[in-house]
N, C-alpha and C positions, 0 to 999 in steps of 0.2 A: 508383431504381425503387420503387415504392410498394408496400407488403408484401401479401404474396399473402391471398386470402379463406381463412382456416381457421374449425376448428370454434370457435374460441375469440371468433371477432365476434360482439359484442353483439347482440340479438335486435332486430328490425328496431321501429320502431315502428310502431304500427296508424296506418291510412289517415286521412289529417284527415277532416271528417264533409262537407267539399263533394267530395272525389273519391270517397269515399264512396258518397256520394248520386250523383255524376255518372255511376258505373261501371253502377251497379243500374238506372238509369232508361233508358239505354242499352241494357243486359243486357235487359231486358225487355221493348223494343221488336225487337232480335234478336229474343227470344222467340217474340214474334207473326208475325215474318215467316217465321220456319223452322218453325214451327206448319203455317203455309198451305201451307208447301214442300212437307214430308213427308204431309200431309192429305190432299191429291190423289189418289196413287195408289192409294190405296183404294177412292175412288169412282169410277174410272173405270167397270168396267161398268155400271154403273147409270148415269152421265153417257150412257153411249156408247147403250142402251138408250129414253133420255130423249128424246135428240137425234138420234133416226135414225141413228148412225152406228155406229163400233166400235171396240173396245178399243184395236188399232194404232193408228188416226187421231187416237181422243184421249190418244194416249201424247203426241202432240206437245204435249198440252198444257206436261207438263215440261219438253219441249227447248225451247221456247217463252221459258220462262219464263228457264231459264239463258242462251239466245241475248242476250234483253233486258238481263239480267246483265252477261253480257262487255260487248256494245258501248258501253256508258256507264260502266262504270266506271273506266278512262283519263280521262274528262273530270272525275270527281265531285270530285279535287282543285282542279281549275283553276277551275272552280263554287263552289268552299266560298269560296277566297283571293277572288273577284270577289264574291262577292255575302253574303259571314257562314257559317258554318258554323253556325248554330244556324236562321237565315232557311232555309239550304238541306235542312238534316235536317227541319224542321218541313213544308217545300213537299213532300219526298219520303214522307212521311206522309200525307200531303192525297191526292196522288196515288196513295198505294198504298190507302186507303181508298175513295176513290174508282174506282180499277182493279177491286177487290175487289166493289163493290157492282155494278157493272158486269156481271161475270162472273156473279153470282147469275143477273141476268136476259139474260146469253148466248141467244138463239134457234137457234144452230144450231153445230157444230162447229166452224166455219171463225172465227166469231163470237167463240168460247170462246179460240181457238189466238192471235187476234190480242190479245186485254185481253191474256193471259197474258206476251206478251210485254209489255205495258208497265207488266206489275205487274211484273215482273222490271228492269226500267226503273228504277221509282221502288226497288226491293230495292238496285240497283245503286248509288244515291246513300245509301241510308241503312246501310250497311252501312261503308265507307270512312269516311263523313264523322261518325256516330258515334264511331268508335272516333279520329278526330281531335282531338272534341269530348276525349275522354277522355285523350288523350298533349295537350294543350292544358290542362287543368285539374291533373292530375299533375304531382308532383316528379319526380325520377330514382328515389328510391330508394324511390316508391310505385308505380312500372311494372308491375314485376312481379305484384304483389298486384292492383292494377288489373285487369289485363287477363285476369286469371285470373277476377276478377268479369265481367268483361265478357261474355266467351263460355259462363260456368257457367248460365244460365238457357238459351240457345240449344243446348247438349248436354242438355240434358231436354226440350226440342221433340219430336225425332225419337222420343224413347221414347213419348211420349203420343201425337204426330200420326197416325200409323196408326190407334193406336185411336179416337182420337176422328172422324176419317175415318168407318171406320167406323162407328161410333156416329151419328154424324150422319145420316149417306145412310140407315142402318135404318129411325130413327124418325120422321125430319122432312124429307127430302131432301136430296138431293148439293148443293143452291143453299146450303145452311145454313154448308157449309168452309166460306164464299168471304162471308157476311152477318155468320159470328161476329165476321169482320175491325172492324166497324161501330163497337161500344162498347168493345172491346179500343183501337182506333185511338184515337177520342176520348179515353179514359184519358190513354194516350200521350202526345197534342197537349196536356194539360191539364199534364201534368207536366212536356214539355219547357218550355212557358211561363214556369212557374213556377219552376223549379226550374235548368232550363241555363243555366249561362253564355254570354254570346255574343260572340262575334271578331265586329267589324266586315269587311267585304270592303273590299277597297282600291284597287277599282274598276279602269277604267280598263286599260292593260295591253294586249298583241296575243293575240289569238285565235288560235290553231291551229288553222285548220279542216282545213286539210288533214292535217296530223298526227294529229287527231282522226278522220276517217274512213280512213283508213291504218289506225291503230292498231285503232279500235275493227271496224271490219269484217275486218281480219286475225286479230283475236284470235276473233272470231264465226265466220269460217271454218274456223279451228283448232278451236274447241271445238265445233261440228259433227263437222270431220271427225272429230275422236277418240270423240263418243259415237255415231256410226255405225258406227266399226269395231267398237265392243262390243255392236251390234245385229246379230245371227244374220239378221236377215231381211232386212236392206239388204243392199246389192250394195255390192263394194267400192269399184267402180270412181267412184262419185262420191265416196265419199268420199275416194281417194286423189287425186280432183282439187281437192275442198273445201283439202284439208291444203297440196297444192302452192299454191293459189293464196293461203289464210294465209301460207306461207313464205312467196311473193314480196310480199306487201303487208306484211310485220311488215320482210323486211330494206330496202323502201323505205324504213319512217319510219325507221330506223335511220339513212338514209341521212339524211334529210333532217333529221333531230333534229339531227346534227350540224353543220347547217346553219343551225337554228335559234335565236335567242337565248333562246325563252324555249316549247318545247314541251311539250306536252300531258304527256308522259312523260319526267322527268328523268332521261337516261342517263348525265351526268356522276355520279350519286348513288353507281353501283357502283365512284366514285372510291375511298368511304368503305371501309376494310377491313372493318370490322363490318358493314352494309349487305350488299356482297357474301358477306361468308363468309355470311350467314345465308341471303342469297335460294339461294344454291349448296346447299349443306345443306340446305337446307330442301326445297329443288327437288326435289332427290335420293329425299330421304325421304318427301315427300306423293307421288312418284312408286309409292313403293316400299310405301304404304297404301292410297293412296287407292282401292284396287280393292276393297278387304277388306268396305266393309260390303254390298258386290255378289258378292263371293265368298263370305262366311261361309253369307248363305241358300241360296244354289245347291250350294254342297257339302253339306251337311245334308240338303238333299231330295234333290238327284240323284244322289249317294253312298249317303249314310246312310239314307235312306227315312224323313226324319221329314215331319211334317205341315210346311203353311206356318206355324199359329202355333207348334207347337211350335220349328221354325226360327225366328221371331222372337223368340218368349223366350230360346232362348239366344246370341241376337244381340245382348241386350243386357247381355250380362256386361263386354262391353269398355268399354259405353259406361258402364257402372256403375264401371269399375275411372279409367276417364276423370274419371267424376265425382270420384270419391275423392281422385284427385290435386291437384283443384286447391287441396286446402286446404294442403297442402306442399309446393309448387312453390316458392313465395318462400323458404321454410327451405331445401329442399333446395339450391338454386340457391346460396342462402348461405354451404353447408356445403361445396359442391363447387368453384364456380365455374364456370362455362357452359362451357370447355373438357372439364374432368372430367366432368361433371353430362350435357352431349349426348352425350360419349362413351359412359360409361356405359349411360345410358337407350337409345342407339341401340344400341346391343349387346341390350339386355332386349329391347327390341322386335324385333328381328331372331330373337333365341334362338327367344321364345314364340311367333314368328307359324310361325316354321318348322318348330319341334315341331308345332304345330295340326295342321297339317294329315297328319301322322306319326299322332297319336293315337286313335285309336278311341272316337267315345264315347258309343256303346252302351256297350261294355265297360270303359270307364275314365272317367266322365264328371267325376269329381274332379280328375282331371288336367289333364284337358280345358278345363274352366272354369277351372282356374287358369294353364293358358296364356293364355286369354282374356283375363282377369282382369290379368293380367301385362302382354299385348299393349295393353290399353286405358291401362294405368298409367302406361307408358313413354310412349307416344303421348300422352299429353297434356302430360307436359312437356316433350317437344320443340315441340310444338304453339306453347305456348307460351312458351318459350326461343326459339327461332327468330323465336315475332312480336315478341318484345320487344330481343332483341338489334339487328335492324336500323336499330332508332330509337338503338341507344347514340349513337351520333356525329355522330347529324344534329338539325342547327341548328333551333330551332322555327319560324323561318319558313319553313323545307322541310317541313314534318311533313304538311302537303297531298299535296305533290307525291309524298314517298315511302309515305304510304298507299297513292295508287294504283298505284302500281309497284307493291308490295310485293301487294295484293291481286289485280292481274291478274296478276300469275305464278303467285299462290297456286289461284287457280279453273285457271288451266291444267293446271298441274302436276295436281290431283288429277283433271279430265280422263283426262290421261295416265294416271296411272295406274288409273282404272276401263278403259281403253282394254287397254292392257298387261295385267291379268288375264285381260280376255275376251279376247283375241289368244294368249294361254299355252294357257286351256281349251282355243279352237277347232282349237288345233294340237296339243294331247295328244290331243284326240277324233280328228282327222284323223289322227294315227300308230296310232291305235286300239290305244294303251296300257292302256282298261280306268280302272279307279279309280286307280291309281297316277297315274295324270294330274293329279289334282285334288293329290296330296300334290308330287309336284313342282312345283306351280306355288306353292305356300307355300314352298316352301325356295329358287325363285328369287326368290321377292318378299324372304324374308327377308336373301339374299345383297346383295340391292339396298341395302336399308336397313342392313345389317352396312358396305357400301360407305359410307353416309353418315358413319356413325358416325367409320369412318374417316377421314374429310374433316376432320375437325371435330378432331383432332390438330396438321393446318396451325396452328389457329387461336394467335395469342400466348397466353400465362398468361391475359396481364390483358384479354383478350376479356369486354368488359360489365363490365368492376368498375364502373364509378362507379354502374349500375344497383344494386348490390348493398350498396352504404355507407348507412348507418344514415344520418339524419338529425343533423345536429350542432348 
């Protein structure tokens, strides 16, 4: 048996200067797309004002967008292996710059909700096949550090996009989100050119169409139904049909994958024990957050009586403590080993998110922010632990296929769990509990994710070492 990761292994060595380069260029077109994500909902009144319509109708603009998301990202693997993975991220760029210019000049609501969806489209292929780009360019034992690059420009999105949302819509119009995409985009395209490596496609090969509209329309009615059920003003009753009719079309292709020699979504992958422990874990615990950055503002103002921006600024402590981690994820992981290290950290995250919601913070607000702070910390290396543990044991020429497994479960799962907060609320309100309602709904979130943490015990010693051996 090969000796266990202690504090005594050699410090890892820094990233060669192409995965380097290949992480950050990457990193940065995230950037821009979760820029546009979170930009949005800023301007809606003033869209809705624009365009004759209103606030609710152009909410769809986001569910729009995520809709476009699910259904294609099932296919974006089987896209990258047929046709290059650098051709296909460069084409989903094109498109989403083009979406984007589109949308400026939107004329009416109906108009706005449809680009959206196919900006979310072109999101759906550059989001998987980037970070493919990136576990294609990497060693093993530059993963970690990798991918920690990869997603660290896309976690400072969401801090800025509000603001500059609004910002935009103030002084130059709401058309401006959706026109900045223009020379941001083109940057992009310049750099991937230049700079990406590129996998030839290998042509050729059977189509899954039908596994492909199973999958991708199952996963679209799922992720419907569950950001309905955390919508107050929808009625449940479609959305409880949305979700039934995802179930019966996700355990078709199920069906039929098994059937298949070569489908859209490789189910054989969860052969892999790494693979599966991470997607289960993982599952668990994007279940068991993914509600928070939609709980954190609602408890603050409808608890606590703070304003909306003061509720955004201290919404962003987690994502601050988020940031902070990624610069010792790769030591950490080193020092611990991914068994200890998720355990661990799923425990910190479960602690702090369950105190939060315990703590008072008018009255205690140091406290408060260091649950925060805590909560955001943990959470991002499991974040990352989990993305990177799934790839330990799969083959690079699967690394296609199990992005997009790995990615459509991951958009679900945090579904689910914005779903599962707003379902905890609606039914402390409805026991008309009063405030305590909001505090237990932290401590059954944080039970969930204490749950994960647990799981992750199953896991062998040597869960992801080779990720974690220094270069020789």
């Amino acid at each position: 048996m090969p000796p266990a990761v202690t504090a005594a292994a050699a410090p890892p060595e820094r990233l060669s200067p192409q995965t380097r380069r290949t992480a950050w260029i990457v990193s940065s077109i995230f950037f821009v797309e979760q820029l546009d994500a979170t930009s949005v909902a800023s301007a809606l009144p003033a869209m809705a004002a624009d365009l004759g319509s209103d606030t609710v109708t152009l909410s769809a603009t986001i569910t729009a967008y995520l809709l476009g998301l699910t259904v294609l990202i099932p296919l974006s693997g089987r896209l990258a292996e047929r046709h290059g993975d650098k051709r296909v991220f460069a084409g989903a760029i094109w498109l989403f710059l083009a979406s984007s210019i589109a949308c400026g000049f939107a004329p009416n609501a109906l108009v706005l909700i449809a680009l959206r969806f196919v900006q979310g489209m072109a999101g759906a292929l550059m989001a998987p096949v980037g970070r493919l780009i990136v576990l294609r360019t990497a060693a093993r034992h530059e993963l970690v550090e990798a991918m920690a690059l990869v997603i660290l420009l896309a976690m400072i999105a969401p801090m800025v996009g509000p603001f500059l949302g609004g910002l935009l819509t103030t002084y130059v119009g709401w058309r401006w989100i959706f026109w900045i995409n223009v020379p941001l985009c083109l940057g992009a395209l310049w750099l991937v050119r230049r700079f990406l490596p590129a996998t030839e496609g290998r042509g050729g090969g059977a189509f899954d169409l039908r596994g492909t509209l199973l999958s991708g329309i199952g996963f679209a009615c799922l992720m419907w139904g569950l950001m309905a059920l955390a919508e107050a003003q929808v009625r449940t009753g479609p959305a409880v049909a949305a979700l039934a009719a995802g179930v019966l079309l996700v355990a078709a292709y199920v069906r039929h994958a098994r059937r298949t020699a070569e489908p859209v979504l490789a189910l054989d992958l969860l052969a892999l024990r790494s693979f599966r422990d991470a997607m289960a874990g993982g599952s668990v615990f994007r279940i068991a957050v993914g509600g928070v950055p939609f709980l954190l503002p609602v408890t603050l103002q409808q608890r606590d009586g703070y304003s909306p921006l003061e509720a955004g600024l201290v919404v962003l402590i987690p994502a601050v403590g988020g940031f902070a981690m990624k610069f010792f994820s790769g030591k950490i992981l080193r020092r611990t080993g991914y068994r200890k290290g998720l355990f661990l950290h799923g425990a910190l995250a479960a602690g702090c998110l369950a105190a939060a919601g315990w703590v008072p913070p008018r009255e205690a607000m140091a406290v408060y922010a260091a649950m925060l702070f805590g909560f955001g910390w943990a959470r991002s290396l499991q974040m990352n632990a989990y993305g990177t543990l799934a790839y330990a044991d799969v083959a690079r020429p699967r690394l296609a296929a199990a992005t997009s497994f790995f990615l459509a479960i991951q958009n679900l799962t945090v579904a689910m769990g914005v779903a599962v907060a707003a379902l905890l609320l609606q039914g402390g309100a409805a026991a008309g509990s009063g405030d305590t309602a909001y505090s237990w709904v932290y401590l059954v979130l944080g039970a969930v994710a204490l749950g994960s943490a647990a799981m992750t015990l199953a896991m062998p010693p040597s869960a992801g070492r080779d990720l974690l051996q220094t270069k020789r």
